[in-house]
Phi, psi and omega in degrees: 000137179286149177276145177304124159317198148282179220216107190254117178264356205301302158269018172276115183297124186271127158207111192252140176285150186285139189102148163318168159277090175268003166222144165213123169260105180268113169189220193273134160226140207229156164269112133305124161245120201249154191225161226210102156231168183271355171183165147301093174335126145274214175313137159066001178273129169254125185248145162273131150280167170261352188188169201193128189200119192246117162235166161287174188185209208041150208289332198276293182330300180305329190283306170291338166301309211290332197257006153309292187325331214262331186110353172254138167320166197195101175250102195264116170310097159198233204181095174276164175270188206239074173173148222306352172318306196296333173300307181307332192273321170312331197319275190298335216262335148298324181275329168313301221127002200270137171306130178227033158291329177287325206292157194232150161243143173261149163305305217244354181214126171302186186291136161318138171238131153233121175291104186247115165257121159246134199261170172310284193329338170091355163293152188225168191220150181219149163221150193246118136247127195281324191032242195279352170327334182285339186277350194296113196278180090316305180320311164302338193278312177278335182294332204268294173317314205294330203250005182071018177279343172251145188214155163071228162246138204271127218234125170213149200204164172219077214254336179232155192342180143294276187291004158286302167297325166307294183288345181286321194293337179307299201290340194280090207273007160245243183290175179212119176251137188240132168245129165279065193196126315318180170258099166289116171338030183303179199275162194289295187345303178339279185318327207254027159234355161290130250187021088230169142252120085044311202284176175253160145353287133329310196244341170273343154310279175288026175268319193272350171273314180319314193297308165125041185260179178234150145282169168297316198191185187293157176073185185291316185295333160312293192280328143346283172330290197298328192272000167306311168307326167264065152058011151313125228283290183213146196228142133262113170256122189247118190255026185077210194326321206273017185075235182208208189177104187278103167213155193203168183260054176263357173166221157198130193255160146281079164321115177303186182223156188287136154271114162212146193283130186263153174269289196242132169274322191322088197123314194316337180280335165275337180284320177289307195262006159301305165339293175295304173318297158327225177030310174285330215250343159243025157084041173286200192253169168288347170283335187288315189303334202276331188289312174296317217256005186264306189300305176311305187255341164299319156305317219284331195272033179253343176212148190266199185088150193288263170324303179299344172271000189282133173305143160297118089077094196041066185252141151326107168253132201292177187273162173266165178283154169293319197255139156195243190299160161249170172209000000 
């Protein structure tokens, strides 16, 4: 991990938003480059693409644009390098209106980069260089607290340290939503203040090795259940087409997922959960948010590209299905 500088906002473009704060998103921000092939070259293979496109990105960015998008004020915490990336990883989240004032430049580490292969099929494969994103402290984390910088609900993912993330969840003085994407060791407190967790499948599993719990039985609703049962709060579980899975504890309902023909996936999981997060954050209940954040991600994969795919601001959004996930 690089050691942190002093921490410079001078060449970071200021857009502070009006108002309270109803999100504060601590996380990542990346320039993507995403390249457009018919399929994933195998081992030693050279494929032609159709295309080559440098966007913003990274999961703490994407979240905070989408729940800007959403409709909530948005201020985001993170850590860019002292070079032209970071103007591209910022673009949309200064043209929303989302608060950069917390963002910090780094000296000694460029901007996150991420390598996005997207197939015809709209499935997509990523590599991640964190750059300065690895640099994001507690300590920066608590300098933002001190100053009354986290407010409203507070959005976490895990694209910047563990204990980065660890102190935003101590420091967060109100709801806290955690997406375990990718999964890190955080600490267990982190899980058992999360209010929803966040996860696929795949990341509600190791959520539950962290707690140190089991399931009962098979499927989703089995890791549901357990991490409801080792004291996580409230569980989203996000299965794709097939929708989601809600459970806190009065039980665990299903949510459809939208039909729609997708271009680009790229992002859609972040865009549900900035989306939900607004929606909790102007007091919806978590099924009505979860059911807007489905809707909500379902716009964003109709075009391609991360950010640049987020439904607008009152954008027409498709509908859910009668049938989807079960429980």
């Amino acid at each position: 991990m690089p050691v942190p500088t002093t921490a410079s906002l001078s060449s970071v473009p200021q857009a502070t938003g009006s108002g309270s704060v109803d999100v504060t998103v601590v996380g990542s921000t990346n320039a993507d480059v995403t390249a457009t092939v018919p399929r994933l070259p195998g081992r030693g293979e050279t494929l032609l693409g159709t295309s080559l496109v440098t966007s913003p990105g990274g999961k703490g960015a994407n979240q905070a644009l989408a729940a800007s998008r959403a409709g909530a004020t948005v201020r985001f915490i993170g850590a860019v390098g002292d070079d032209d990336a970071a103007s591209t990883a910022l673009s949309y989240l200064r043209s929303d209106g989302v608060d950069l004032s917390a963002v910090l430049t780094r000296q000694d580490a460029p901007t996150g980069t991420a390598l996005i292969w997207v197939e015809d099929s709209a499935e997509n494969s990523i590599v991640v260089i964190p750059g300065a994103n690895r640099s994001l402290t507690a300590q920066d984390v608590d300098r933002v607290a001190d100053d009354g910088g986290l407010e409203g609900v507070v959005v976490l993912q895990g694209e910047v340290p563990a204990e980065t993330v660890a102190r935003a969840a101590q420091r967060a003085p109100g709801r806290l939503v955690v997406n375990l994407a990718p999964v890190i060791d955080v600490p267990v407190h982190v899980l058992l203040k999360a209010d929803p967790l966040i996860v696929n499948e795949h990341e509600g599993v190791e959520a539950l090795r962290i707690l140190g719990g089991e399931p009962s039985g098979s499927g989703e609703t089995a890791v549901v259940g357990a991490l409801l049962a080792a004291g996580v709060p409230s569980v989203v579980m996000t299965l794709g087409a097939r929708g989601a899975i809600v459970g806190d504890p009065s039980g665990l309902r299903a949510v459809a997922a939208a039909h729609v023909k997708a271009v680009d996936t790229t992002g859609a999981g972040d865009a549900f959960v900035g989306a939900a997060a607004a929606r909790l954050a102007h007091g919806a209940g978590l099924d009505a948010a979860v059911s807007y954040a489905a809707r909500f991600a379902a716009g964003a994969v109709l075009s391609a590209g991360t950010q640049s795919s987020y439904p607008q601001r009152g954008a027409s959004l498709p509908t859910l299905d009668e049938e989807g996930a079960t429980c």
